[in-house]
Every structure is written in C-alpha cells, then in structure tokens.
C-alpha positions in Angstrom: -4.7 -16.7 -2.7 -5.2 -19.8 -0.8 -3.3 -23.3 -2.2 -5.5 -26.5 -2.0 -3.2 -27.9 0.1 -3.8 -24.5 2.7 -7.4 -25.1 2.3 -7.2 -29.0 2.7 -5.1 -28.6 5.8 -7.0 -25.9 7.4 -10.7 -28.6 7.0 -9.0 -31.0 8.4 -7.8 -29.2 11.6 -11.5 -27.5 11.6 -13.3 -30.9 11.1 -10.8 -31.9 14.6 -11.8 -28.9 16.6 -15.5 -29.4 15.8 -15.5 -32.9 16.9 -13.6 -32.5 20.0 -15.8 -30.0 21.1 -18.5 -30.2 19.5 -20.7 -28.7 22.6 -18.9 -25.0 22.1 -18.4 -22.4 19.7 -14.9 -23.2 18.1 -14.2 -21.2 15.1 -13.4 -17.6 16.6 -10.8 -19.1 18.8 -9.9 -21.9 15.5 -9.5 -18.5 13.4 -7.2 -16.6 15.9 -4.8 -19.4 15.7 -5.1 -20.7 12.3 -4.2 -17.0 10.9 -2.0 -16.6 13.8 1.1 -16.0 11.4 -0.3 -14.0 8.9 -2.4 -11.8 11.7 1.4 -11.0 13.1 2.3 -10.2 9.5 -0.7 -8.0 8.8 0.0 -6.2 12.2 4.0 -5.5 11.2 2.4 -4.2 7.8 -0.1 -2.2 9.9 3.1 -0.5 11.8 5.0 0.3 8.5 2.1 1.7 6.8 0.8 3.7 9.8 4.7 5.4 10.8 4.4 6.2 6.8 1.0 8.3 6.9 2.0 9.7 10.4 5.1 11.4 9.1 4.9 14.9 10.0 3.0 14.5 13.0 5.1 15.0 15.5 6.4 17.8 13.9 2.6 19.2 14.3 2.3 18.6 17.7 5.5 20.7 18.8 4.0 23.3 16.4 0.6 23.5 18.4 2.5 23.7 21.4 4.5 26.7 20.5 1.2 28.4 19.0 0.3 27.7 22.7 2.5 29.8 24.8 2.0 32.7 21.8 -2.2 32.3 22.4 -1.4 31.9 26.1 -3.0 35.8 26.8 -5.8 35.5 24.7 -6.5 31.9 26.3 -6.6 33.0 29.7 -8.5 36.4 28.9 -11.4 34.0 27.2 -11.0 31.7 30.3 -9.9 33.4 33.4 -10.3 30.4 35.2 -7.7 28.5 33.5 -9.6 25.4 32.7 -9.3 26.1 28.9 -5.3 26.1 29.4 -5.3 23.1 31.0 -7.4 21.7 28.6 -5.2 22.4 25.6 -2.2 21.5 27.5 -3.5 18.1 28.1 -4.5 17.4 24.6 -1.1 18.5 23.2 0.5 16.4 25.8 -1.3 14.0 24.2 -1.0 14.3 20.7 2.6 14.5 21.6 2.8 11.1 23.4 0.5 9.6 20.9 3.3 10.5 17.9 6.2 9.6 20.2 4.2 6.4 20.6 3.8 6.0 16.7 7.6 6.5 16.1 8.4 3.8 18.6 6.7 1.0 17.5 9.0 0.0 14.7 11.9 -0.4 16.8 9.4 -2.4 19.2 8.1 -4.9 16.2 12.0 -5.3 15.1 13.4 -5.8 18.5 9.9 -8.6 18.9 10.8 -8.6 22.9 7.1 -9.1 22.9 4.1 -6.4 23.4 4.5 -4.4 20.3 0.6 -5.7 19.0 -1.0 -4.6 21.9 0.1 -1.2 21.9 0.0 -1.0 18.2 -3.8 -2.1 19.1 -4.1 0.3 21.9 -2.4 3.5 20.2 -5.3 2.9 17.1 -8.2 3.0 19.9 -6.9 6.2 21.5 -7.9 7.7 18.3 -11.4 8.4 18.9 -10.2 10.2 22.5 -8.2 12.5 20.4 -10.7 13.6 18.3 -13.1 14.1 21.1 -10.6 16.3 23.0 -10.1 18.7 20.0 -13.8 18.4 18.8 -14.7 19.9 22.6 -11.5 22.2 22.6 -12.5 24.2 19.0 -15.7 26.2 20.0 -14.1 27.6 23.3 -11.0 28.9 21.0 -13.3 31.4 19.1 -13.0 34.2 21.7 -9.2 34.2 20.7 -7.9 36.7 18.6 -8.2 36.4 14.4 -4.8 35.1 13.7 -3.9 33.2 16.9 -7.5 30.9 16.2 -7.0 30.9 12.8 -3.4 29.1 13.6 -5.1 26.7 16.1 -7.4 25.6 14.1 -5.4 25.2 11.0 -3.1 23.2 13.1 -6.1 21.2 14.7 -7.5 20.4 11.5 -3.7 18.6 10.3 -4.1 16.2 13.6 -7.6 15.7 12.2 -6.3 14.3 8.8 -3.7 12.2 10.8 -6.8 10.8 12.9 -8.1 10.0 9.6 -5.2 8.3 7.8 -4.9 6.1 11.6 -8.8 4.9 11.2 -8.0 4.0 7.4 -4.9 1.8 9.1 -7.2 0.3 11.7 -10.0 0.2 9.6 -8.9 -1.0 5.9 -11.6 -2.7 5.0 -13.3 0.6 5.2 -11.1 1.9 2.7 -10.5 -0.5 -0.4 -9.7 2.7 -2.7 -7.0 4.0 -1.0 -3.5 2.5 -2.8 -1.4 3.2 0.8 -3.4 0.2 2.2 -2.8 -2.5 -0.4 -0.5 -4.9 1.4 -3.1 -4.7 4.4 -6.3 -5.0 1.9 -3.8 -8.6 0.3 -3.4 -9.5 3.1 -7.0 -9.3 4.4 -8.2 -11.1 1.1 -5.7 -14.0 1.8 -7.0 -14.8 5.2 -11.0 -13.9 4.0 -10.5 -16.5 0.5 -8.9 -19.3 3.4 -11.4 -18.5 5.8 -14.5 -19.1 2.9 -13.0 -22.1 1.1 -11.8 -23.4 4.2 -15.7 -23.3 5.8 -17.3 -24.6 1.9 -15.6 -27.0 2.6 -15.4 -28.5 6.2 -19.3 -27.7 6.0 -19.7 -30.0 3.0 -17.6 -32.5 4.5 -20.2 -32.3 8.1 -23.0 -32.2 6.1 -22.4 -36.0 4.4 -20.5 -37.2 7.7 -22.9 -40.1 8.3 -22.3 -41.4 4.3 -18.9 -40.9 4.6 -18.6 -42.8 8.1 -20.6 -45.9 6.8 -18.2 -45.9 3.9 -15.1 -45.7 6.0 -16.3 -48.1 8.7 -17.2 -50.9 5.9 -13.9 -50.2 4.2 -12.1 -51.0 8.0 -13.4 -53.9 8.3 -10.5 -54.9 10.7 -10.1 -51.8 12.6 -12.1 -50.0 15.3 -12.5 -46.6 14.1 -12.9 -46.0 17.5 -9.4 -46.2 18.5 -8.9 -43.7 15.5 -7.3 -39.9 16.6 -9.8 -37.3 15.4 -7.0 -35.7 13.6 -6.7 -39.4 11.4 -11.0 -39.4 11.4 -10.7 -35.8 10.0 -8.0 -36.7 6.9 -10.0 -39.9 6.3 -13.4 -38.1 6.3 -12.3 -34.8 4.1 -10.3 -37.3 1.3 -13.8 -39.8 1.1 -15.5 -37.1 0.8 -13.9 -35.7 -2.1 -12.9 -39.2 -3.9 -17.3 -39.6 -3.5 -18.6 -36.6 -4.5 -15.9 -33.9 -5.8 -16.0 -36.5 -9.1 -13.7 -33.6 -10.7 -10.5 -34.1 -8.8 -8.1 -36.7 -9.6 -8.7 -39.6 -7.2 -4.7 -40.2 -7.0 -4.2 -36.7 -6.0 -6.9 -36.4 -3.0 -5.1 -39.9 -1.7 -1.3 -38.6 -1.9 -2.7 -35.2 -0.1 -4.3 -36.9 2.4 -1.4 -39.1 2.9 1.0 -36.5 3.0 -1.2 -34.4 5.6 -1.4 -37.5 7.8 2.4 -38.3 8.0 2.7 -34.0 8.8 0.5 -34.7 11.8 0.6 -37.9 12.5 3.4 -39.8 11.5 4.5 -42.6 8.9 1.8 -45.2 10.7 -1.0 -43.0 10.5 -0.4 -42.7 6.6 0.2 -46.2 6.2 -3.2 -46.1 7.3 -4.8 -43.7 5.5 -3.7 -45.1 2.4 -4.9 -48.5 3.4 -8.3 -46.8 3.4 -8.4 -44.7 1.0 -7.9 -46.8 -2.2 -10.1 -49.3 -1.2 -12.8 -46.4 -1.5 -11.7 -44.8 -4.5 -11.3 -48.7 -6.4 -15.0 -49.0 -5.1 -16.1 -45.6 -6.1 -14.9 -45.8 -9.6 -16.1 -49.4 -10.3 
C-alpha cells in the first residue's frame, strides 16, 4: 500500500499539473508518469509470469507442424486447391514466431537496450489474430481423416489454453482468482490505492482552494504569492489544508512533511519558506 508521504507527494505534484494547465485534461498523461516506475515493474512481472504459463508452447507448435506434413494428403484431397495448406502453414508459422517471440523477451527486459515493452505489448495483442486464424481453420479440417483431425484439433485446442493463460497476463484484472497473477493483481492494487488516495485528496484540497488561499495570502503578509512556484503554492496549499480541516493529524507532522517535500523539490529556501507559513497557520488554527 501507499505511504502518506507517496500519497502527500503525488497531491502535491497533481495540484501543480492542474494549475499549470488548468485548460486540459492532465491526469492520464499525470498517471503514465507518476506510475512510470512501477508500470516498468508490472511489465517485467508481466514477462516472467507470461514465459512461465507459455512453457510448452513452442514445443506445441513444432508438434502441429509435424502433424502437418503427416495430414498433408488428406489436406489437399479436402482442398485441392491448396488454399487450406496455405492456411495452416501460415498459422503455424505463426504460432511458431509468436513462441519464439515469448522466449525472447526475457533476455530483451534483462539486456533493457530499450523496446522490450512494446513488443511485450504487441505480442499480447496478436492474441486475438491467433485465435481467429484457428477458429476459421477448424471447420475446414473435418473432411480429414478420424485420427489425423482428431490430432489437429487436440493440438489446436492446447494453443487455445495458451491464448487463454496470455489474455489472463494482459488482462489480470479479469482474473483476481487465479494465484499465477498475484504479483501483477499487488501490483495493480498499489498503483489503484495511490491513484484513489492520491485524487481524495488533491480533490479535497481544490475544492477549499479559495479558503485556503485567503489564509495563506493573510499569513504572507510580506510576500507576493504571486512570485510563488506552483510547485511551493501546491505544498503550501495541501499542508493548510490539512492543519485546517484534517483536525486528526498531528499539526507538527503535516509541517515537517511539507517541509521536507519542499526542500526535495525545491531547495533549502523554499522550505525556509514554507515553514515561515505554515506555523503561523497552525498557531492561529489551534488558538
């Protein structure tokens, strides 16, 4: 889960973005980057779990190949014209570059030489194209002799389970009963619980913003909050906020936090600052 100082840090960098641009739609891109490092984590975790539930895959693919050139006859006699061949040679070509693929990527996430995400995202979307290929191919293989069809589709119907444990990787949220996905369903839950607290509360922090700015502008009585950095207005408004109305938390606590966050990023003057603020408010607030 989510620290307080996470959660504090992440409003205070979504208070900035929505004030200097406070025309657009911020929070997709504000996302993306905030979860940057643990959205490179969940993807590396995505890799180990998905070369996990593909073992045996490749394996399967050679098989359907040799079952192949033994059905060859019996394909060609139920399509003379050879587009049925050609048709299950592309799909096993496929498969078969599809598992290569798969058994690749975690020497491309180790080596990080960058591109390993997108084609980890680009291998989990081919799997719809896969399972349209083979759910085309299986009526036209039921001219073919008992046993060769029989070993066809028993063989098409293993790549269909692999297709299924790839959608659980790419899809986990879809599967929260299924104990192979845990790291990815932790993971998931960390970013969701910093996404929620993080919104309670930047949104609760908006919604006062003109209280909050009265109280800091009388409190600066000798400063022009207008030469103020958003990032310094955002610190400033998020610990007011919670030395005002969040009568729960220790006042001390909100200040040093605030301090501390200000000094990250913006330096000792900025928390010089903020400190020279802050108590003021909270000596006020308490009297």
């Amino acid at each position: 889960m989510a620290s307080r100082r996470q959660i504090r840090e992440a409003a205070v960098q979504l208070l900035y973005a929505r004030s200097a641009r406070p025309d657009d739609n911020v929070e997709p891109e504000f996302w993306d980057l905030l979860n940057h490092n643990t959205l490179v984590t969940f993807d590396r975790t995505r890799i180990k779990t998905l070369t996990h539930l593909q073992q045996g895959r490749s394996v399967t693919t050679e098989k359907l190949k040799s079952l192949l050139l033994d059905a060859a006859p019996g394909i060609l006699a139920a399509d003379p014209s050879e587009k049925l061949a050609r048709q299950l040679s592309n799909y096993q070509e496929a498969e078969a570059k599809w598992a290569e693929s798969c058994e690749n990527l975690p020497r491309l996430a180790k080596a990080d030489t960058g591109g390993w995400q997108p084609q980890l995202h680009q291998l989990l979307n081919q799997i719809p194209n896969l399972k349209k290929q083979r759910t085309e191919l299986i009526p036209q293989l039921q001219p073919l002799p008992p046993q060769h069809l029989k070993n066809l589709t028993d063989t098409l119907g293993k790549l269909a389970e692999y297709d299924q444990r790839a959608n659980m990787v790419q899809f986990p949220q879809n599967h929260l009963d299924q104990r192979d996905l845990k790291p990815l369903h932790n993971l998931q839950d960390q970013m969701c619980s910093l996404q929620k607290q993080t919104l309670e509360l930047a949104d609760n922090v908006t919604s006062s913003i003109t209280s909050i700015d009265t109280l800091i502008n009388q409190t600066s009585t000798n400063f022009d909050l207008t030469r103020l950095s958003k990032v310094d207005l955002a610190i400033l408004r998020l610990a007011a906020y919670e030395i005002t109305q969040l009568p729960e938390l220790d006042n001390a606590i909100s200040i040093n936090e605030a301090i501390d966050i200000a000094r990250d990023f913006s330096g000792d003057e900025a928390a010089s600052f903020v400190n020279g603020i802050l108590h003021p408010i909270a000596k006020n607030h308490s009297t």
